[in-house]
N, CA, C and O atoms as a MOPAC input file, in Angstrom:
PM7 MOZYME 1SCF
protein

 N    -25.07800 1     6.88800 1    -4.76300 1
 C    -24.04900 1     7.05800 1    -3.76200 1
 C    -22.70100 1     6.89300 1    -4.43300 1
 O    -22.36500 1     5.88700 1    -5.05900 1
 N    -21.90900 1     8.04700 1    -4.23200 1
 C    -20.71000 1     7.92000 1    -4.81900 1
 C    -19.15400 1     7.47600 1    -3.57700 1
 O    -19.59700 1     7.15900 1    -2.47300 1
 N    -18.03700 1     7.44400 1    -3.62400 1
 C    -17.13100 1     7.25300 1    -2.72200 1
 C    -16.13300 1     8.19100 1    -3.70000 1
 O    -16.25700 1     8.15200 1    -4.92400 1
 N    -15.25500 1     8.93300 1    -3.11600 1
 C    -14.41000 1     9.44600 1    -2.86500 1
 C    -12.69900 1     8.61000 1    -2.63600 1
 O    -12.39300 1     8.01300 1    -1.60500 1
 N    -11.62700 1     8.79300 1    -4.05600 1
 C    -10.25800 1     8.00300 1    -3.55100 1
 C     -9.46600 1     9.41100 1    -3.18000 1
 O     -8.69600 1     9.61000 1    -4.11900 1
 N     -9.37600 1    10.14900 1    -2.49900 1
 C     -7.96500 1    11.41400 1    -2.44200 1
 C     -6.85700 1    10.71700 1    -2.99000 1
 O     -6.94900 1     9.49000 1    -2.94500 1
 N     -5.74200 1    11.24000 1    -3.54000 1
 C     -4.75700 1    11.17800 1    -4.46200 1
 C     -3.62300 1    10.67400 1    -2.94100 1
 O     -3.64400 1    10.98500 1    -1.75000 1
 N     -2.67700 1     9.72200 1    -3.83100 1
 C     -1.91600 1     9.42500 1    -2.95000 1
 C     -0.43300 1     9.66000 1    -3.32900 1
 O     -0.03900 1     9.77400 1    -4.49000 1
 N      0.59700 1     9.73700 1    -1.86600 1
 C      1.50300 1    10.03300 1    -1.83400 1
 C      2.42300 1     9.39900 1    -2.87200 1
 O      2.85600 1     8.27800 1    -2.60200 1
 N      2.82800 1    10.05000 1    -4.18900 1
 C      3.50500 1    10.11400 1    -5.09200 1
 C      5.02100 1     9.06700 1    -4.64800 1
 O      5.20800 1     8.07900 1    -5.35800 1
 N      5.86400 1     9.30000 1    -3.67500 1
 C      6.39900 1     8.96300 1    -3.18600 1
 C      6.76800 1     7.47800 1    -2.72200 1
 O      7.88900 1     6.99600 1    -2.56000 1
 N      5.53700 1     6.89700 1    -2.55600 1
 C      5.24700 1     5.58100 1    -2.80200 1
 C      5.33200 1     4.69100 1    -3.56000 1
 O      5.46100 1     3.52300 1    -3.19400 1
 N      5.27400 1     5.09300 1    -4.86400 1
 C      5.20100 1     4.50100 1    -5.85200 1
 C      6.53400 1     3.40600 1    -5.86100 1
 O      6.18100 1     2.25700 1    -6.12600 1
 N      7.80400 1     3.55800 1    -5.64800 1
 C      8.91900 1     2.80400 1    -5.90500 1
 C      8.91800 1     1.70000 1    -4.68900 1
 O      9.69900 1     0.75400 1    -4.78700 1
 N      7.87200 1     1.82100 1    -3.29600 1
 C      8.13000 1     1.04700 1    -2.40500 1
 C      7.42600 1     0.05100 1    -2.52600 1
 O      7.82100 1    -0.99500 1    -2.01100 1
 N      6.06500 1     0.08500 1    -3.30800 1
 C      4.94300 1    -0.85700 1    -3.17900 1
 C      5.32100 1    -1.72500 1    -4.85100 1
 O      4.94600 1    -2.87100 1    -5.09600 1
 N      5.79600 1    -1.20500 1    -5.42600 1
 C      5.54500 1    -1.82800 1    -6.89100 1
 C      5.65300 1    -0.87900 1    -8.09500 1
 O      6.01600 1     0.27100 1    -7.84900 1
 N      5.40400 1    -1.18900 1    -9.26100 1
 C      5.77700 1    -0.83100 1   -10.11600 1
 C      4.71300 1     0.64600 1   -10.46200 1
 O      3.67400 1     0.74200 1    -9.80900 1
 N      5.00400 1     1.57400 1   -11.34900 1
 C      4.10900 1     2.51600 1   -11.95300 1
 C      2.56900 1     2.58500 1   -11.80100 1
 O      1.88200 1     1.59100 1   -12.03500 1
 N      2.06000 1     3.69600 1   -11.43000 1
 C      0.63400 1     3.42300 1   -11.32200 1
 C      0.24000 1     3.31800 1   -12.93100 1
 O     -0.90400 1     2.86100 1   -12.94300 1
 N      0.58800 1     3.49200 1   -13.99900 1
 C     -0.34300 1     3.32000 1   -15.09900 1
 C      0.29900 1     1.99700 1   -15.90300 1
 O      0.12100 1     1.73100 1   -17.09200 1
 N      1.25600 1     1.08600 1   -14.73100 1
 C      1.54600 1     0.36300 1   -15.76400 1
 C      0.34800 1    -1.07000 1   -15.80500 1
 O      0.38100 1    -2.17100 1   -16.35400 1
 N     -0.41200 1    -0.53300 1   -15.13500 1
 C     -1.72200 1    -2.20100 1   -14.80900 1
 C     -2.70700 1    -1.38900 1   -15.84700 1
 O     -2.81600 1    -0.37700 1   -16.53800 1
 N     -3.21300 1    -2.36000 1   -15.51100 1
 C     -5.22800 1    -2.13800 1   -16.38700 1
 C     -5.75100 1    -3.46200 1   -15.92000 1
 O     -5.59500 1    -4.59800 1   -16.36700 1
 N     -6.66500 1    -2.82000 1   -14.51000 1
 C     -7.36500 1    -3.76800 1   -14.23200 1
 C     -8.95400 1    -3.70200 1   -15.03300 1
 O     -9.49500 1    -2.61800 1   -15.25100 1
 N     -9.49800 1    -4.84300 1   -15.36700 1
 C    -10.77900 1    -4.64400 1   -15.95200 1
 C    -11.55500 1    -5.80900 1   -15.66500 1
 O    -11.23000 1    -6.90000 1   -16.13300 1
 N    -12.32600 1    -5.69600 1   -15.10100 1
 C    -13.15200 1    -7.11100 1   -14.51200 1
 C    -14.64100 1    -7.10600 1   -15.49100 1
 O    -15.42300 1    -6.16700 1   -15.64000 1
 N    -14.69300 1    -8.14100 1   -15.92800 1
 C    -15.83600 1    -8.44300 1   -16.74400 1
 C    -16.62700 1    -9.27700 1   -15.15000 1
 O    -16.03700 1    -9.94800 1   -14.30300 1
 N    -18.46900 1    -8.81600 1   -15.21900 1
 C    -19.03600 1    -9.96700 1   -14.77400 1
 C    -20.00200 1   -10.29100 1   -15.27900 1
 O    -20.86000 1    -9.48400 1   -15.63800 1
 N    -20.11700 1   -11.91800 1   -15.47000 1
 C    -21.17300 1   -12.20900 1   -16.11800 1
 C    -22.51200 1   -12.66900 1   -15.50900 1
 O    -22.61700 1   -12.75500 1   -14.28600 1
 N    -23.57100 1   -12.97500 1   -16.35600 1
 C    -25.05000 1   -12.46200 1   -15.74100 1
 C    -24.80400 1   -13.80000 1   -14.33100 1
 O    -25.21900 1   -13.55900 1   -13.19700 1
 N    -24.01300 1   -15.28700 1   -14.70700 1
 C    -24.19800 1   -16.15200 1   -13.71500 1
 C    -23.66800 1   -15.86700 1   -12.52000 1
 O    -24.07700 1   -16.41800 1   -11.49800 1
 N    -22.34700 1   -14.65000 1   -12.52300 1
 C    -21.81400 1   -14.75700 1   -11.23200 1
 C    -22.87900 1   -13.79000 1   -10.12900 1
 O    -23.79800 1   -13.04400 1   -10.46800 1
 N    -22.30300 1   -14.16000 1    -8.47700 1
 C    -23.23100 1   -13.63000 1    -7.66200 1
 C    -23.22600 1   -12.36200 1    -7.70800 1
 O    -24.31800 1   -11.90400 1    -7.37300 1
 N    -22.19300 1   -11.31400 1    -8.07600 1
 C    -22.18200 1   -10.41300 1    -7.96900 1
 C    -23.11900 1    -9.52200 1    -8.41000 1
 O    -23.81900 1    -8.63100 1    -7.93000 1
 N    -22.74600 1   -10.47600 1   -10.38400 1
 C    -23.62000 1    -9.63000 1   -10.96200 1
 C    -25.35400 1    -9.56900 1   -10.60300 1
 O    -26.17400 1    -8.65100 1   -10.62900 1
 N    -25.44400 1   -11.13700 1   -10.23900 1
 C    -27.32600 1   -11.73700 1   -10.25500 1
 C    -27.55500 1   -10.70200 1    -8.92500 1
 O    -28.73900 1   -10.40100 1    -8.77200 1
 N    -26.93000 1   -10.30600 1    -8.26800 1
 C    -27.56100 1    -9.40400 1    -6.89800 1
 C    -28.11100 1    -8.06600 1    -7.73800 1
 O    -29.29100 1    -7.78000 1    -7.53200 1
 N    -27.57600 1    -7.46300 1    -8.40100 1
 C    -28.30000 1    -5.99400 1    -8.88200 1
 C    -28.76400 1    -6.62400 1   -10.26800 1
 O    -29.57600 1    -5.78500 1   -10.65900 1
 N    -28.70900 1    -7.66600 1   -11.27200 1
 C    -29.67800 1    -7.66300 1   -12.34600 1
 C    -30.61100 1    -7.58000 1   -12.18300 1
 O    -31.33700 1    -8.09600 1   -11.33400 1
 N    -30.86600 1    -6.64100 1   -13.27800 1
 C    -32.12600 1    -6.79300 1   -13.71800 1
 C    -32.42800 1    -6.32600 1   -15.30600 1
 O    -33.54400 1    -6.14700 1   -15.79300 1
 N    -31.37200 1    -6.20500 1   -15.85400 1
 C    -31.82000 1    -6.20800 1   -17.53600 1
 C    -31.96000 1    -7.43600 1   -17.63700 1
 O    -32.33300 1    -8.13800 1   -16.69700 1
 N    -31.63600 1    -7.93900 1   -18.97800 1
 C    -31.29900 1    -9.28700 1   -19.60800 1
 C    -30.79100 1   -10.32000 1   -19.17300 1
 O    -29.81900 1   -10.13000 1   -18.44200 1
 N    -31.13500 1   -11.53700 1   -19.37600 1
 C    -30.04700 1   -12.65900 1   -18.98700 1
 C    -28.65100 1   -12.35700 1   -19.97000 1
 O    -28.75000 1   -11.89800 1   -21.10800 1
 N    -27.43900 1   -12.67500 1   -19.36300 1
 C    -26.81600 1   -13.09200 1   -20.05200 1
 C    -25.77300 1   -11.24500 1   -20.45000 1
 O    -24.74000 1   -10.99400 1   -21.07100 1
 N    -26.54100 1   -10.59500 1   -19.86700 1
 C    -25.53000 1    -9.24600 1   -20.26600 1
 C    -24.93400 1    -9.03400 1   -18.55800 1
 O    -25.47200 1    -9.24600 1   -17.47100 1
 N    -23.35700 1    -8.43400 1   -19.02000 1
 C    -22.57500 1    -7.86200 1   -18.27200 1
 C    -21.97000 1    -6.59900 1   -17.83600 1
 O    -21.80700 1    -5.58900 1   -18.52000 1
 N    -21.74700 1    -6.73700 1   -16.95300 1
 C    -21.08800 1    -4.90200 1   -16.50400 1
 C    -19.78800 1    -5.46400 1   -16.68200 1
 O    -19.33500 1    -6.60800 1   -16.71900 1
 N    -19.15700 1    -3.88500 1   -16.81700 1
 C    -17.63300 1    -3.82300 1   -16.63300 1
 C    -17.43200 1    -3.08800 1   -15.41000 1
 O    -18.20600 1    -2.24600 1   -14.95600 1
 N    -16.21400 1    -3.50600 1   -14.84700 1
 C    -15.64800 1    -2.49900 1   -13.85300 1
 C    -14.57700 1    -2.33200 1   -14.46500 1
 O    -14.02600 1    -3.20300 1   -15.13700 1
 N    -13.90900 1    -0.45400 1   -14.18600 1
 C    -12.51300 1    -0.48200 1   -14.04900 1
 C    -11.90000 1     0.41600 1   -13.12200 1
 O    -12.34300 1     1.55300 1   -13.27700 1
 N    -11.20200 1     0.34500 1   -12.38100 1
 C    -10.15900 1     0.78700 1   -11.53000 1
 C     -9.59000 1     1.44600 1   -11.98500 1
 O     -8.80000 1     1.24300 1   -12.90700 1
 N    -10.01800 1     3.09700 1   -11.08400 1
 C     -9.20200 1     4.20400 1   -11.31600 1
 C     -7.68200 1     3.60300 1   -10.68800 1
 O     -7.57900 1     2.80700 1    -9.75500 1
 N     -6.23600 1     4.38800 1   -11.68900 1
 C     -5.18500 1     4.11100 1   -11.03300 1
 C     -5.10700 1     4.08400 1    -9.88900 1
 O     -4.75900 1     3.02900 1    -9.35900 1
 N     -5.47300 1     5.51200 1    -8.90200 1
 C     -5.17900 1     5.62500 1    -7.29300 1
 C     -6.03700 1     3.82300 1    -6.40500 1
 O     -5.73000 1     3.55500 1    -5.24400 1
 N     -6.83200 1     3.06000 1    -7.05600 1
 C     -7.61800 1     2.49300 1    -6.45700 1
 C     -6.57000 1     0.93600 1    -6.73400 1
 O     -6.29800 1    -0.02600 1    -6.01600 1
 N     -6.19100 1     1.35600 1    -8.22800 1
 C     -4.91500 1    -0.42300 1    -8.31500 1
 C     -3.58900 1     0.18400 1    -7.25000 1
 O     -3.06200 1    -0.61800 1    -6.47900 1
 N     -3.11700 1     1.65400 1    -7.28900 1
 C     -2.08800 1     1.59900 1    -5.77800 1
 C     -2.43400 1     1.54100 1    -4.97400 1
 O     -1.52300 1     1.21500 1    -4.21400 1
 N     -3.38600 1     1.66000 1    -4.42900 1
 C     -3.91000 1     1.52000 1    -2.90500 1
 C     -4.21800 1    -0.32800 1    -2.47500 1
 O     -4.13000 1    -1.00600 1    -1.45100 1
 N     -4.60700 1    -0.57300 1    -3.92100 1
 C     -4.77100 1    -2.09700 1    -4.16400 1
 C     -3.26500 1    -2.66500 1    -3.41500 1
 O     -3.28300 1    -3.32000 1    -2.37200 1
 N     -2.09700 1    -2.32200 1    -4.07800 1
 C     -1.00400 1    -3.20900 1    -3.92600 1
 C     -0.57500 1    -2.46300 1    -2.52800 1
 O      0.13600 1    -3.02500 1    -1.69500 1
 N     -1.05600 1    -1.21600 1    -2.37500 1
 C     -0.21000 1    -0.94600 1    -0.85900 1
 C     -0.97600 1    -1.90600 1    -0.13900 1
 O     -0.04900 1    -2.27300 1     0.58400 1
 N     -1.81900 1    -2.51600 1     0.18700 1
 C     -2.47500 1    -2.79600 1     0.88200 1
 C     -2.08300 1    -4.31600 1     0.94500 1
 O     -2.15600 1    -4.82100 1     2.06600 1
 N     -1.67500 1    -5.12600 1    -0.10200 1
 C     -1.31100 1    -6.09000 1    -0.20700 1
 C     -0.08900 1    -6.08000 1     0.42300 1
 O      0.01900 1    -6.83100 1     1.39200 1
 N      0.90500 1    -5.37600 1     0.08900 1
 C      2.48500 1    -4.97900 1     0.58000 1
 C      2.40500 1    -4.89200 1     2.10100 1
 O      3.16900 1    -5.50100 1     2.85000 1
 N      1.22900 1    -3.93000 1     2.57500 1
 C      1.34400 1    -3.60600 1     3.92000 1
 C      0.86400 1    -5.24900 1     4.69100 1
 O      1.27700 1    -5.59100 1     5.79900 1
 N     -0.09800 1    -6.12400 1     3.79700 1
 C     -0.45100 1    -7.42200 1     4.74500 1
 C      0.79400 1    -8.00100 1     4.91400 1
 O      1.09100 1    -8.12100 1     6.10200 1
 N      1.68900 1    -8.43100 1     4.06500 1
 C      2.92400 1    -9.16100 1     3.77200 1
 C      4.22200 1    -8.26200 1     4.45700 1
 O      5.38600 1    -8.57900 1     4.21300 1
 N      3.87700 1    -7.10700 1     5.34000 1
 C      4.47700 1    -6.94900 1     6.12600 1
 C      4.55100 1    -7.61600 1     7.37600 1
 O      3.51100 1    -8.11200 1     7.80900 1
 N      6.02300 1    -7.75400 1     8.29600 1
 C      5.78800 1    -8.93000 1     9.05500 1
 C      5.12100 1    -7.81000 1    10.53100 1
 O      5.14000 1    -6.58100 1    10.44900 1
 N      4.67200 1    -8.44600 1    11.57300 1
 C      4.11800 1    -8.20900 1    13.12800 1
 C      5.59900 1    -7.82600 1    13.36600 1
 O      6.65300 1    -8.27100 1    12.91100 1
 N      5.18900 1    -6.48900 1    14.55500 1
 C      6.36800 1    -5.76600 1    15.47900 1
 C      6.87900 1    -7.21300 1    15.94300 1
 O      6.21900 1    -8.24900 1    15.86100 1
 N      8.21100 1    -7.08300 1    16.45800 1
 C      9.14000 1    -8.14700 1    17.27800 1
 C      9.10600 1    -7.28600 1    18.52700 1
 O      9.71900 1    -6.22400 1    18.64000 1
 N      8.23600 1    -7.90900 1    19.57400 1
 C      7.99400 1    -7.42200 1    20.80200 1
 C      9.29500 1    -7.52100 1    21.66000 1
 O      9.86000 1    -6.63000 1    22.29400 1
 N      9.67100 1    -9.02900 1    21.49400 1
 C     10.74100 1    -9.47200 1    21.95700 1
 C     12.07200 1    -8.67400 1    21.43000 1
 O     13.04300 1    -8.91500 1    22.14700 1
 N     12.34900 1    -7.76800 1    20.32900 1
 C     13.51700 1    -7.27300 1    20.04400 1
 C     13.58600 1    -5.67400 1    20.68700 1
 O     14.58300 1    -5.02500 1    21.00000 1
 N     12.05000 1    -5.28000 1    20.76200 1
 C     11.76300 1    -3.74800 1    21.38600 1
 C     12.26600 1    -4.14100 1    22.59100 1
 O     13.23800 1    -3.54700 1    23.05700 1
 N     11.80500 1    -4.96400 1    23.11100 1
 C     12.25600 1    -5.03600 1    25.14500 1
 C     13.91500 1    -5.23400 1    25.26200 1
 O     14.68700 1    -4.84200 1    26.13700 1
 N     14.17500 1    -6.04200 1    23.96100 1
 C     15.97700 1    -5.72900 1    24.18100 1
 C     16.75400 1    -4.70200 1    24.09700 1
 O     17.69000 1    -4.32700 1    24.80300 1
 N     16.09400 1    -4.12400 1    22.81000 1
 C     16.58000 1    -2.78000 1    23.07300 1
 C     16.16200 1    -2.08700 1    24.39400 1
 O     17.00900 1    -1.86600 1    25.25900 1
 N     14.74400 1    -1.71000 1    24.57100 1
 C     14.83200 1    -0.88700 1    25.70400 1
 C     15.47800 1    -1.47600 1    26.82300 1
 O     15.49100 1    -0.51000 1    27.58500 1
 N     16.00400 1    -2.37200 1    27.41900 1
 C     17.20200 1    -2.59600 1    28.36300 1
 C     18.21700 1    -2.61000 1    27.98800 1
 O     19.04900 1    -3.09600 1    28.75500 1
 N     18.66900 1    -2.13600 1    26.73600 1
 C     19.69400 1    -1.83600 1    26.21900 1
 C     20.00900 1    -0.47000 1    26.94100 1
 O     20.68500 1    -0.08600 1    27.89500 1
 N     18.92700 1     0.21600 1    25.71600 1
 C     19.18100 1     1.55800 1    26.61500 1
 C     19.27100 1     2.08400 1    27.99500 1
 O     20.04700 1     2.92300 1    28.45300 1
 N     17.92000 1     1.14400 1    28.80100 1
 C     17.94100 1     1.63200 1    30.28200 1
 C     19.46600 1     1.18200 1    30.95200 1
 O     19.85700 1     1.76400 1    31.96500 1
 N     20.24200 1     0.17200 1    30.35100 1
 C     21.20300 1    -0.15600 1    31.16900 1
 C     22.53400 1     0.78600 1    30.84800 1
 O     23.46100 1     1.03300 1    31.62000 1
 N     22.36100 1     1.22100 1    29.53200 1
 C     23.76100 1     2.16100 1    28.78400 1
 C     24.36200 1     1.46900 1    28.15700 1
 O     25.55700 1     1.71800 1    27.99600 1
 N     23.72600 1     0.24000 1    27.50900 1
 C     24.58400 1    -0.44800 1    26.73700 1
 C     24.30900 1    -0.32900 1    25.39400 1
 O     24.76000 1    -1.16500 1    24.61100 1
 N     23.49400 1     0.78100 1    24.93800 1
 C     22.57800 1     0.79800 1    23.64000 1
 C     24.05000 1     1.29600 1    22.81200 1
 O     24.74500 1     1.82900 1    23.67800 1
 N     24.53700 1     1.31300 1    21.91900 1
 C     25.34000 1     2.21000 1    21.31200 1
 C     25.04900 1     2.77300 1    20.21700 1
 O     24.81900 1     1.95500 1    19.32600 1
 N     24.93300 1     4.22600 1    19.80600 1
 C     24.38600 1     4.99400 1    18.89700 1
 C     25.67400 1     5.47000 1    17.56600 1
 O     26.83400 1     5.73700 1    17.87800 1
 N     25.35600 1     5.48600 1    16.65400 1
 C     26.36600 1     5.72000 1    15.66300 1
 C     25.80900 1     6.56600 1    15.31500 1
 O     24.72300 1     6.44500 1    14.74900 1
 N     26.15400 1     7.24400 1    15.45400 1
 C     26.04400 1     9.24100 1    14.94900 1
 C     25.85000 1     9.60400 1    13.24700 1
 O     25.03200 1    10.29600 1    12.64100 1
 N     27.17700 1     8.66700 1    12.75800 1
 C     27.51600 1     9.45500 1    11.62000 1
 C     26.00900 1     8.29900 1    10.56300 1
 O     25.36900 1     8.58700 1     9.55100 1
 N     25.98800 1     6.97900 1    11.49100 1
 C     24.75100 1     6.34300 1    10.16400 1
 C     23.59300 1     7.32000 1    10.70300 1
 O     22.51300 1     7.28000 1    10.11400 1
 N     23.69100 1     7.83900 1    11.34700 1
 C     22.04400 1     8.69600 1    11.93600 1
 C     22.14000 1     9.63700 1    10.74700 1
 O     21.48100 1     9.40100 1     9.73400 1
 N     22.62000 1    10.27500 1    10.80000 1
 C     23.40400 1    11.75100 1    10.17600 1
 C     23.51900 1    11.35300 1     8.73800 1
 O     23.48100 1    12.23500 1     7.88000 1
 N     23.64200 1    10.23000 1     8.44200 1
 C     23.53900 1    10.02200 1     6.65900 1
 C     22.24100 1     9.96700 1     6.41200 1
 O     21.60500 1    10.66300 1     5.62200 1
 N     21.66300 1     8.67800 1     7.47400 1
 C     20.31900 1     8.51200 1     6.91100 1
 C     19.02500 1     9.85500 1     6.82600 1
 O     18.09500 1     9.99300 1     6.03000 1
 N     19.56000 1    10.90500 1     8.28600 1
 C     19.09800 1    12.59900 1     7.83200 1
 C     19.34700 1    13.13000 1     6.56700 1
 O     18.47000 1    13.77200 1     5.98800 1
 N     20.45200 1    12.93200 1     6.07100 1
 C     20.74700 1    13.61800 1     4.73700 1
 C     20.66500 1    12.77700 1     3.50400 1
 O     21.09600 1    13.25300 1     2.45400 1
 N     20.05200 1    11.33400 1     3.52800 1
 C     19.12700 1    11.00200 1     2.47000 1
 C     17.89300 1    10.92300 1     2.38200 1
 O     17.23700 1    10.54300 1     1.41200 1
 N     17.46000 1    11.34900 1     3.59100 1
 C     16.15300 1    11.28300 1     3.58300 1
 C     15.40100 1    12.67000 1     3.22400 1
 O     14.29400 1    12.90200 1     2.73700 1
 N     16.63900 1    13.63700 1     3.74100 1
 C     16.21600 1    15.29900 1     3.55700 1
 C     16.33400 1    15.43800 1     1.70100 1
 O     15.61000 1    16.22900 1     1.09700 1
 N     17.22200 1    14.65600 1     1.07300 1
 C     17.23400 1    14.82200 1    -0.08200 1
 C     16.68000 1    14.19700 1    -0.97500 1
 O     16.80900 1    14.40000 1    -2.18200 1
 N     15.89100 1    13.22900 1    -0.35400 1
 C     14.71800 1    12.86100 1    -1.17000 1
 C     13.47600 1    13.06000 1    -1.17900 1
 O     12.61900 1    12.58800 1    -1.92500 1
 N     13.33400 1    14.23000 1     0.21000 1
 C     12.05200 1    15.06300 1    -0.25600 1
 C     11.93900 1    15.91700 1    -0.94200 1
 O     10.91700 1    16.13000 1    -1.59500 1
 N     13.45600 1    16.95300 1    -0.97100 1
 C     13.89700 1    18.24700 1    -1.70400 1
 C     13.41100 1    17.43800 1    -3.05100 1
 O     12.77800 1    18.30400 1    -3.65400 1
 N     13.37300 1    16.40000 1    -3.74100 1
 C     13.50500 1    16.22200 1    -4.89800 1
 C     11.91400 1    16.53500 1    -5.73200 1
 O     11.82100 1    16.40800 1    -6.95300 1

């Protein structure tokens, strides 16, 4: 049985951490740990290696990044939305309108 990583959004790379080829994960296990004693069956005392395709160490740290993200502020959504329902929300056009035109120019890239 094999698993399947699809390639990930390139784009990412500067939000989660550093370069995907700048790690090398490599896990030695040896014959005592549980991992390994569940599928031995050569020798005492011999080990497997694992190593982690790159896409599998970024997905590693997005995943870490995304836990250490904090929970929605329920309490700040409901202020705003009576912000808005009342007309007191105030919208700044021109930060809307920048953040469109850095965001459009960092996909063009």
């Amino acid at each position: 049985m094999s698993n399947s990583i699809n390639p990930v959004d390139q784009g990412m790379h500067g939000k989660i951490g550093d370069k995907i080829g700048e790690t090398a994960t490599t896990r030695k296990l040896d014959a005592a740990s549980p991992a390994a004693s569940e599928g031995a069956q050569g020798k005492a005392g011999a080990s497997d290696t694992v190593q982690l395709t790159d896409s599998a160490k970024l997905l590693e740290r997005l995943e870490k990044t995304l836990a250490e993200t904090p929970a929605i502020d329920s309490a700040r959504i409901d202020a705003v939305r009576a912000d808005i329902e009342s007309g007191n929300y105030a919208i700044n056009a021109d930060k809307i309108a920048d953040a469109l035109l850095r965001t459009d120019l960092e996909l063009s890239e």
